[in-house]
C-alpha positions in Angstrom: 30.8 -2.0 3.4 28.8 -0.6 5.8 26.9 2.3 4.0 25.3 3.7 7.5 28.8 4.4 9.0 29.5 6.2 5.9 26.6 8.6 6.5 27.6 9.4 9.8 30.5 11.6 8.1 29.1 12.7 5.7 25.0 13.3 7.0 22.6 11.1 7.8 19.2 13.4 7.6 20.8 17.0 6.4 20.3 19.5 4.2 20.8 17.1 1.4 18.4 15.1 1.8 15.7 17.1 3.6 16.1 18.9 -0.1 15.8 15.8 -2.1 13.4 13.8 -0.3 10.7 17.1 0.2 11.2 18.3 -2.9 11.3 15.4 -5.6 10.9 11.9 -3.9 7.2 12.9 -1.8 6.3 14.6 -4.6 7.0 11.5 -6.5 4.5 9.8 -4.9 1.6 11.3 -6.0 0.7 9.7 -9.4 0.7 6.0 -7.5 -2.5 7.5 -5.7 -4.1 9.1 -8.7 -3.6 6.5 -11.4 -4.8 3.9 -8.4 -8.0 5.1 -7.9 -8.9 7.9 -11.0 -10.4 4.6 -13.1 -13.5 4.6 -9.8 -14.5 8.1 -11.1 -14.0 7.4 -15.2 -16.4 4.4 -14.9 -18.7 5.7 -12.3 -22.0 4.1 -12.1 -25.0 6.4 -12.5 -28.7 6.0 -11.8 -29.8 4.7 -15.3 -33.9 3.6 -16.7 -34.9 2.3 -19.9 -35.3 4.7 -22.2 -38.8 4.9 -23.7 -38.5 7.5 -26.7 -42.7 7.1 -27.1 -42.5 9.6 -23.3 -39.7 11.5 -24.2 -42.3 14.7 -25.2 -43.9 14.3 -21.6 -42.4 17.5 -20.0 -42.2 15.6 -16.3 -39.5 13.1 -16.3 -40.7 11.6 -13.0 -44.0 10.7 -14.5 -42.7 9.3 -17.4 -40.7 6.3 -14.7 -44.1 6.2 -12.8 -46.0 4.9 -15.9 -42.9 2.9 -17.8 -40.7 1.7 -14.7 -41.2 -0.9 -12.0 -40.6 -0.6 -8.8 -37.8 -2.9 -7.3 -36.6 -3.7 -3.7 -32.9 -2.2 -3.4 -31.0 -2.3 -0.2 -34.7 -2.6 1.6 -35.4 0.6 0.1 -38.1 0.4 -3.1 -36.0 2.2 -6.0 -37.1 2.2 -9.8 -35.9 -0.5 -11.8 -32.3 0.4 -13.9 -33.3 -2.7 -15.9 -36.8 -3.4 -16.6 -39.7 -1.8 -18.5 -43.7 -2.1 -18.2 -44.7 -4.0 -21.8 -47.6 -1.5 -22.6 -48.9 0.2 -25.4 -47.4 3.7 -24.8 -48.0 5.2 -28.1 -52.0 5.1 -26.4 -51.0 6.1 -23.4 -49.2 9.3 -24.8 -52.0 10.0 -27.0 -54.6 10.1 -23.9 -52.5 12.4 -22.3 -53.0 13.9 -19.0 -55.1 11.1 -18.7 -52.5 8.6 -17.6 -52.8 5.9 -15.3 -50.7 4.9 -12.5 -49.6 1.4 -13.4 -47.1 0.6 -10.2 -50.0 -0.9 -8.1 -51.4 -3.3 -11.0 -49.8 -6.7 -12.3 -47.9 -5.3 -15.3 -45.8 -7.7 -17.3 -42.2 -6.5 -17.4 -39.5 -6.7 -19.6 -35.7 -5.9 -20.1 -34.9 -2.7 -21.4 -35.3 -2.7 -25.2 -34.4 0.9 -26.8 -31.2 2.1 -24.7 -31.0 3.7 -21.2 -31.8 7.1 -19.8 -28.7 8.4 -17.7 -29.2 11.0 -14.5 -26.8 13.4 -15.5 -27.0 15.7 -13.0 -23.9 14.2 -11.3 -21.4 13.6 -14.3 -21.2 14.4 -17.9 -19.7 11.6 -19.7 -18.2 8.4 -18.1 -17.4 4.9 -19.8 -20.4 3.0 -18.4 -22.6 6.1 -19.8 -21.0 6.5 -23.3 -20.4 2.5 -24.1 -23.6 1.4 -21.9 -22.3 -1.0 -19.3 -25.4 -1.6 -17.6 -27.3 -4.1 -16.7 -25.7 -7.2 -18.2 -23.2 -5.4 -18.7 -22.6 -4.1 -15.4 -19.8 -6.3 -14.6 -17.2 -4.6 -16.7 -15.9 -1.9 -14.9 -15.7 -4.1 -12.4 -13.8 -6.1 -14.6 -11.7 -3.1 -15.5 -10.7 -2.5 -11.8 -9.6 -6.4 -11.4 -7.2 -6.0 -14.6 -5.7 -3.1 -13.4 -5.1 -4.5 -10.2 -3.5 -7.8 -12.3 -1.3 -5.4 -14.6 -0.1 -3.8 -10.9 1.2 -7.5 -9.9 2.7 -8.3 -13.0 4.5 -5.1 -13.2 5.7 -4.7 -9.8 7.5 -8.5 -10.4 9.4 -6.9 -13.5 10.1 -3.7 -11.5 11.5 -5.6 -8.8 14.7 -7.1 -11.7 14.7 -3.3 -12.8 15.0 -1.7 -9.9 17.8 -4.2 -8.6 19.8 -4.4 -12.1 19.3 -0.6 -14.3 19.4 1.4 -10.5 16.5 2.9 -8.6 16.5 6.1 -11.0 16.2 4.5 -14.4 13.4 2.3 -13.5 11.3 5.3 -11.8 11.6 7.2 -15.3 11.3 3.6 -17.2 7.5 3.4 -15.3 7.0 7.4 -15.4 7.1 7.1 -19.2 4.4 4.0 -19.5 2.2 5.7 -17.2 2.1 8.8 -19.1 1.9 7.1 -22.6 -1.1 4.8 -21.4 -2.6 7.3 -19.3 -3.1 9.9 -22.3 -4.1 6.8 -24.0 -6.7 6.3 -22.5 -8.2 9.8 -23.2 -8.5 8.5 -26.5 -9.8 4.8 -26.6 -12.9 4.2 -29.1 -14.3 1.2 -27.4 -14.0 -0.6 -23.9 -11.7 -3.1 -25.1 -9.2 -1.0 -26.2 -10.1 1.0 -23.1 -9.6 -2.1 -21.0 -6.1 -2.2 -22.4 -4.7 0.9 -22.1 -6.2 1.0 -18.4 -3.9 -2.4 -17.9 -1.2 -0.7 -19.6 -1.8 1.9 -16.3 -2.0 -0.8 -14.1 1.3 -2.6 -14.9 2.9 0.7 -13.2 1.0 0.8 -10.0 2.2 0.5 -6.8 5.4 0.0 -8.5 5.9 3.8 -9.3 5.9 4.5 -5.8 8.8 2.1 -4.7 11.4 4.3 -6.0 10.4 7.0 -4.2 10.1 5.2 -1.1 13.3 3.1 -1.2 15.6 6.0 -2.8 14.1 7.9 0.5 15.1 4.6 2.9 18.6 4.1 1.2 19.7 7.8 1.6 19.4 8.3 5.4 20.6 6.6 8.3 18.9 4.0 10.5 17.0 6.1 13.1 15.1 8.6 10.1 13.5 5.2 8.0 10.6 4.9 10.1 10.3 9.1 9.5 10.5 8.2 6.2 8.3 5.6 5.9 5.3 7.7 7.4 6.4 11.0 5.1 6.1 8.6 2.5 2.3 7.7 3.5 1.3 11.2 4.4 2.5 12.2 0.6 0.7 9.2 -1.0 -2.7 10.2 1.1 -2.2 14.1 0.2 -3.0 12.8 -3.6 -5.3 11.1 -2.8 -6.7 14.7 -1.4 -5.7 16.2 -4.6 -7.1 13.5 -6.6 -10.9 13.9 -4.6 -10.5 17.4 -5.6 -9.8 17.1 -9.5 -12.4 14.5 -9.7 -14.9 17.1 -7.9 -13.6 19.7 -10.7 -13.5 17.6 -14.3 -16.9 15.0 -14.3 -16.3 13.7 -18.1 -13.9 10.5 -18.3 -11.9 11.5 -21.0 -10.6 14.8 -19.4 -10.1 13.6 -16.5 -7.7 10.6 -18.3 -6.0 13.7 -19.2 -5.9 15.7 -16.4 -4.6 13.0 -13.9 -1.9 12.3 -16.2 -0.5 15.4 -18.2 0.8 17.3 -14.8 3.6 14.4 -14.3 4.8 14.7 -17.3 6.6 17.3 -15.8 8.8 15.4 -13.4 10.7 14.1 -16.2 12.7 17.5 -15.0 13.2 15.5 -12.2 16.0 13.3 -14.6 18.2 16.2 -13.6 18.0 16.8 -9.7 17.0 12.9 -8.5 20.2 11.2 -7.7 20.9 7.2 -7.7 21.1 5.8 -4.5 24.4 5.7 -3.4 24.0 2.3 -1.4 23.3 0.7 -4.4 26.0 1.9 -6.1 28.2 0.6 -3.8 26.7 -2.9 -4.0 26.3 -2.9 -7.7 31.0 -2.0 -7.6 29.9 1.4 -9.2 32.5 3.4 -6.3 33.2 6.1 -9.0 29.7 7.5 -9.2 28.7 7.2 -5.4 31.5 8.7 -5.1 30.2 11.9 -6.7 27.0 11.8 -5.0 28.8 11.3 -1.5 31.0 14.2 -2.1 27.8 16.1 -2.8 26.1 14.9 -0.5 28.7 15.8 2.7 29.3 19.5 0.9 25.4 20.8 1.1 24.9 18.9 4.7 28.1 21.1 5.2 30.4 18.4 6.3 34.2 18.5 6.0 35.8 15.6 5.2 39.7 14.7 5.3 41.5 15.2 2.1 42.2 11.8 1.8 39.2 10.8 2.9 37.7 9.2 -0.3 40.9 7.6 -0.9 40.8 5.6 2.5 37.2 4.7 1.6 38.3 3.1 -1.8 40.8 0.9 -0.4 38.0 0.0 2.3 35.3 -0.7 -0.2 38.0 -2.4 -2.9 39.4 -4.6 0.4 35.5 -5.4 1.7 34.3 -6.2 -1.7 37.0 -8.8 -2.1 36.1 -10.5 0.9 32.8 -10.1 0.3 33.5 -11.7 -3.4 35.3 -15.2 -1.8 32.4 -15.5 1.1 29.9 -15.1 -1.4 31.8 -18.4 -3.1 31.2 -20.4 0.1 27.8 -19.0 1.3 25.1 -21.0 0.4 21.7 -19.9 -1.9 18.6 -19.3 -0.1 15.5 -19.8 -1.8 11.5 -19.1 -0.6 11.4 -23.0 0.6 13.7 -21.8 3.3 11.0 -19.6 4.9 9.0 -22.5 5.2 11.5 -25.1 6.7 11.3 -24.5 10.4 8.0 -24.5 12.0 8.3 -21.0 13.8 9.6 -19.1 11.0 7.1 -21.0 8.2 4.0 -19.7 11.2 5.6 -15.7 11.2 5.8 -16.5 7.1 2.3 -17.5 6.7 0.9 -15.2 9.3 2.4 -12.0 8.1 1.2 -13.1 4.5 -2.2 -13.7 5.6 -2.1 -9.7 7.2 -0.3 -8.4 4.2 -3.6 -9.8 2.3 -5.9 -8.4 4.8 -4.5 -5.5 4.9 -3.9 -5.1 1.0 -7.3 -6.0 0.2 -9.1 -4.1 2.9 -7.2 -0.7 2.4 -7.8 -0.7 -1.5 -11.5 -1.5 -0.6 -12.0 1.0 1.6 -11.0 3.7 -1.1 -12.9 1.9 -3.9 -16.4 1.6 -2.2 -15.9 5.2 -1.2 -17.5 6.6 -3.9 -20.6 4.4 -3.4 -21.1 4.4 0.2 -24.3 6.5 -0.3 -24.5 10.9 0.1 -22.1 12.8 -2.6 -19.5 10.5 -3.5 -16.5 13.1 -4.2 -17.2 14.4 -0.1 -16.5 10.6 0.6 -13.5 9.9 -1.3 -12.1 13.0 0.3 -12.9 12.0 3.5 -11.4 9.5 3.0 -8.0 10.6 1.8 -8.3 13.2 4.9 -8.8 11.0 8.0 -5.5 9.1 7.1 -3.5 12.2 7.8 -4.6 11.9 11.8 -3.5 8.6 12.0 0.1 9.9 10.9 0.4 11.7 14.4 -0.4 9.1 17.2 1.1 6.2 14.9 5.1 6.8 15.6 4.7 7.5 19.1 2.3 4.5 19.7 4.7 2.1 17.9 7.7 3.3 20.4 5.8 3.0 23.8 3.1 -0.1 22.9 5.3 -1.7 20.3 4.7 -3.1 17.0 2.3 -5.6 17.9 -0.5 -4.2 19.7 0.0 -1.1 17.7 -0.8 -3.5 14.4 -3.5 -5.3 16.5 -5.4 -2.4 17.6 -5.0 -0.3 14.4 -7.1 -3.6 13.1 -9.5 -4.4 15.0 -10.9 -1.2 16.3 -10.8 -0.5 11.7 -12.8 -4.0 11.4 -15.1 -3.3 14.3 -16.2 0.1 13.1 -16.7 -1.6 9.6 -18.7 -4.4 11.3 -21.0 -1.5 13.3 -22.4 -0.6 9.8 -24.3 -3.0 9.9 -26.3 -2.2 12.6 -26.6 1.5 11.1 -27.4 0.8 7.2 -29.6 3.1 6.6 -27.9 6.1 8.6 -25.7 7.6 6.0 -24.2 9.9 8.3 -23.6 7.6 11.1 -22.3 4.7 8.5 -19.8 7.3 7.3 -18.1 8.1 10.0 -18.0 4.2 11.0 -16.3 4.2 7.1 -13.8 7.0 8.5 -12.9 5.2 11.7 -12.2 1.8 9.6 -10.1 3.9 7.2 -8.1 5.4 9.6 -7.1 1.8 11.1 -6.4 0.2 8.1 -4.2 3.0 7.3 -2.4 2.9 10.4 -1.9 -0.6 9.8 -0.8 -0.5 6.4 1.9 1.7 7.6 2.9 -0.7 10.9 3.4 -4.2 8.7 6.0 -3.6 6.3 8.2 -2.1 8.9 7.5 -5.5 11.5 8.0 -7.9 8.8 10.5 -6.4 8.0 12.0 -6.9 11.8 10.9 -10.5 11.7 12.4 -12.1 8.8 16.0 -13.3 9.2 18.3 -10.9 7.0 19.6 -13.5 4.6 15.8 -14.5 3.6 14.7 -11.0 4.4 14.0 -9.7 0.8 12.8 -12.7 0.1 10.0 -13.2 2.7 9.1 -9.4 1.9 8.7 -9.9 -2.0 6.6 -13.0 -1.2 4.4 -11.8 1.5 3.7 -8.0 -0.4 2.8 -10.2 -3.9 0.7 -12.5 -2.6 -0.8 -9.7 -1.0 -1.4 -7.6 -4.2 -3.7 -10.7 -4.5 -6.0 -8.3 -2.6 -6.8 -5.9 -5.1 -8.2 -8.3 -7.5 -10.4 -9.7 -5.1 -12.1 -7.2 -3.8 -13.5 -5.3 -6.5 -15.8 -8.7 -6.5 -16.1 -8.1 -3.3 -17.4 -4.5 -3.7 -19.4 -5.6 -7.1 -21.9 -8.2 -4.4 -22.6 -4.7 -2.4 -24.7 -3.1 -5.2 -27.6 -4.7 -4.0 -26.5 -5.2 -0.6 -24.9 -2.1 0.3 -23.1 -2.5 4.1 -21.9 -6.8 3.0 -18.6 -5.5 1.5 -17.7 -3.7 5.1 -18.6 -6.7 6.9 -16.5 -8.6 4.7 -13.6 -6.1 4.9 -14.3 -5.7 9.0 -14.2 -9.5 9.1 -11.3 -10.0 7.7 -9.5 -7.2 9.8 -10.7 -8.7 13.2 -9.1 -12.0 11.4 -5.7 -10.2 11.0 -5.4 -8.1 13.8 -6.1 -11.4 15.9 -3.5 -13.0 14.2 -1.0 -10.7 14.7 -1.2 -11.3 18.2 1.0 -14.5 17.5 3.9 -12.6 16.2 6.8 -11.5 18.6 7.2 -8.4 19.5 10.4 -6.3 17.5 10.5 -2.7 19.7 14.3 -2.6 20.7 15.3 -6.4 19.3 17.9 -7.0 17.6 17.5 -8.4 14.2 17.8 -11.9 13.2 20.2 -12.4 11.3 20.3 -15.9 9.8 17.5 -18.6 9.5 18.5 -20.1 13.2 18.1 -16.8 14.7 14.8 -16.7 12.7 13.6 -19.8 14.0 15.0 -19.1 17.6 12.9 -15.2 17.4 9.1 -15.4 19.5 9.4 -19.0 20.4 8.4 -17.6 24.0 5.8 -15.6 22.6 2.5 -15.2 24.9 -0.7 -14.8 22.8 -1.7 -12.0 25.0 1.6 -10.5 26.5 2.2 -7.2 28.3 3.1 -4.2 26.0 6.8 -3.5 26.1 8.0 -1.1 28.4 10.7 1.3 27.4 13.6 1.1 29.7 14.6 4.1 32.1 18.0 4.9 33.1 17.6 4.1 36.5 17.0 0.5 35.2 19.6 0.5 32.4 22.5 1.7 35.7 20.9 -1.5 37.4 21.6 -3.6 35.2 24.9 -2.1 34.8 25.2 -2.5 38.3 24.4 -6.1 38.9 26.5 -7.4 35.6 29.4 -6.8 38.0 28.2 -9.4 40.6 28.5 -12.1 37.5 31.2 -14.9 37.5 31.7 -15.6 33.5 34.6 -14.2 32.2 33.4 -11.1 30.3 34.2 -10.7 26.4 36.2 -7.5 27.4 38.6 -8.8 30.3 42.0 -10.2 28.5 44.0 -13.3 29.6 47.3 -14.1 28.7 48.0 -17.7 28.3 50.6 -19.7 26.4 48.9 -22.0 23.6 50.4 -25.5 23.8 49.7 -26.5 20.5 46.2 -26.1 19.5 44.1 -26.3 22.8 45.1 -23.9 25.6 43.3 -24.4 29.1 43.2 -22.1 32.2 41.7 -22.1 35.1 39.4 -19.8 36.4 36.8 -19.8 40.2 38.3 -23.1 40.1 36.6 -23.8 36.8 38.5 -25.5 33.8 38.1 -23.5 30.6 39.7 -24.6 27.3 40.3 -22.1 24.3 40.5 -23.5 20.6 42.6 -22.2 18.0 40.4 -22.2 15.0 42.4 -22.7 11.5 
């Protein structure tokens, strides 16, 4: 049945939905954001010394590093050592005091930190690398934290995927809401980093898959021309917590609060139970007519839509009639299967090349956000920014994708992101100037990351589509475990992660110049049409134009001039058994009967 015809009657973007998507499903989106990216903030680094309780009565901190710490080459910058010590007699220097020496220009021998750390504190209270110490050779572990979360994300959005399809779109949303919460107050609690490190997978296993609820209830419940509306209101919610989220970081610096604080206020859309319907389209498909019937009643009375009286009765019989047919195709259709995107050399190059972006863009985007924090200047201003300059690309993005098309809007979006990020590292040791390069790359890869899914989605035939989107968006979850190793290389080195990232975005926004363009095509709908889609593809092809009505009426004009026998002109002609020929411009045309 075709659910989009049955919106037309009873509202495809109205009151209804304005009212549900606005009020529950953006809202909805928020805790994907702050449960992504709160962990950056609990086990924030900090400038860290070895402690050396034999200076702690000096009164001047700074001296007390000038006679115990080394100075170490960091980013071509000399910084104090987090991790080494001078291997003197302080006791003697303390008691000759104020008549200390300056040891940084003589050959000291130097040693690892041997009595605990000294923590600047000037920036945060408490975090997990301050509290259990995970410095030095132990500085890998948050990193390590941010690599399991990003694991429990791709393991849990493969089970939400069998949820979502099989309990409904509702049930699974409160299913995830629940573990979040539970794992996310958790966390507040943990006594060590291992049991940290669990609960903070335990968070994990519900991000991004929190947010696809939201997102597809929002798709499923209006008609065709409002899901690319959708799509960016969906984005503009999900970067409006990440606003939200700079500014409760900014307000709570100790890691345990701040567990708490990004988690108690969603507890409250468990209220949501109430107001958040199923989605009637999958209703339909799942043979549950009674309740979308409800909802669609619903549904046409606050759009303000009358309906016949026997209306609903009409649409059983149609559903009942289409669902048997659909029952006795579905015995004849074949299976389809991943191999089958792989098959036919033209739809195995979109496969692999849309996979390849989906990683780029995966891995670049969630990079971007994480190295915000340590890009240098106050960290929370920087995380804020760069929540912010995603909102502008909101504006030019729709617009750009009607007039220049998918393509170059996706190829643009990437490479000016990967040159800016490139730029920095001509510019290292401008902060200001490297920021803004930051901003410009973040506000491509967000334009990008909202261009992709809706293209792929054009590209891959409809009865492998689902398929070749869960494959492509999977292996580019891939992303988010690699780059935190990514970002971990750039503490010494601070611009190599955004070459890396701008790299890999030139990569992909090169690459996406191989795809067809999908502005105003039709969509393929089985694996020939697949295969048969961009095979005249240039590499460097004009934008599409939008056609005028002058050109449309031309067109119009000249079909009359054609000599094929149109699909709407009749002919009567008597069937002599199976095979019935007339004749037509002196042209012999047979008809078959097909049984």
């Amino acid at each position: 049945m075709d659910f989009d015809a049955i919106l037309e009657d009873v509202g495809e973007f109205g009151r209804y939905q304005k009212l549900v998507i606005y009020f529950i499903l953006l809202p909805a989106v928020i805790p994907c954001g702050f449960h992504a990216y709160a962990q950056l903030f609990m086990a924030a680094d900090v400038q860290h010394w070895c402690r050396v309780p034999e200076l702690e009565a000096l009164e001047d901190p700074e001296l007390a590093r000038n006679i115990s710490i080394p100075l170490e080459l960091k980013n071509e910058q000399l910084e104090y050592s987090s991790c080494t010590m001078y291997n003197l007699n302080y006791t003697d220097i303390v008691s000759n005091y104020p008549n200390i020496e300056d040891n940084q220009d003589k050959q000291v021998e130097t040693i690892p930190c041997s009595d605990g750390w000294v923590y600047e504190m000037n920036t945060y209270k408490n975090t997990v690398v301050i509290e259990w110490n995970l410095v030095c050779n132990k500085d890998f572990y948050p990193t390590l934290g941010l690599v399991l979360l990003a694991v429990g994300g791709i393991i849990g959005n493969y089970i939400f995927g069998y949820l979502q399809d099989t309990l409904g779109r509702k049930p699974s949303f409160f299913i995830y809401l629940a573990i979040e919460c539970v794992f996310g107050v958790a966390t507040a609690f943990a006594q060590n980093y291992l049991v940290w490190i669990i609960y903070r997978f335990g968070v994990g296993f519900t991000v991004p898959a929190i947010m696809a609820t939201p997102y597809v209830l929002a798709i499923e419940l209006v008609g065709p021309k409002c899901r690319t509306l959708c799509t960016i209101l969906s984005n503009i919610a999900y970067s409006l917590g990440l606003i939200l989220l700079a500014g409760l970081v900014y307000l709570v610096r100790d890691w345990r609060h701040l567990a708490l604080a990004s988690t108690l206020p969603f507890v409250c859309f468990f209220l949501y139970i109430w107001p958040m319907p199923e989605s009637p389209r999958w209703l339909l498909a799942r043979g549950q007519f009674e309740k979308a019937e409800v909802i669609l009643k619903n549904m046409a009375r606050i759009n303000g839509k009358s309906l016949p009286a026997n209306y609903m009765v009409h649409l059983r019989r149609k559903y009942e009639s289409d669902k048997l047919k659909q029952d006795l195709e579905k015995e004849k259709s074949r299976k389809y299967g991943i191999l089958d995107l792989f098959r036919t050399p033209n739809l195995r190059k979109k496969t692999i090349i849309i996979t390849f972006i989906w990683f780029t863009n995966t891995s670049v985007y969630v990079g971007l956000s994480y190295y915000a924090p340590v890009l240098g200047g106050d960290e929370f201003l920087n995380f804020f920014l760069a929540g912010i300059v995603e909102l502008p690309t909101y504006m030019f993005l729709w617009p750009s994708m009607e007039r220049l098309g998918r393509r170059w809007t996706l190829c643009m979006s990437m490479v000016v992101g990967g040159v800016a990020c490139l730029t920095t590292f001509l510019v290292q040791h401008e902060t200001n100037v490297t920021l803004a390069l930051y901003c410009v790359g973040k506000m491509g890869i967000s334009s990008a990351f909202v261009v992709l899914p809706l293209m792929a989605s054009e590209l891959y035939p409809t009865v492998v589509r689902g398929l070749g989107m869960s494959l492509s968006s999977v292996l580019g979850m891939l992303g988010p475990i690699f780059i935190p190793l990514v970002n971990y290389l750039g503490s010494d080195i601070m611009v190599l992660p955004l070459i890396i990232m701008g790299a890999l975005l030139v990569a992909g926004g090169i690459a996406s110049l191989l795809l067809p363009e999908t502005l105003n095509q039709h969509l393929p709908q089985t694996l020939e049409d697949g295969e048969r889609m961009g095979l005249d593809t240039d590499f460097c092809c004009s934008p599409p134009v939008k056609e005028t009505k002058v050109e449309e009426e031309k067109k119009q004009a000249n079909c009359k001039d054609c000599n094929a026998l149109c699909s709407c002109q009749m002919v009567n002609v008597t069937l002599n058994e199976d095979v019935a020929v007339i004749d037509k411009s002196n042209e012999k045309i047979e008809f078959m009967v097909l049984k």
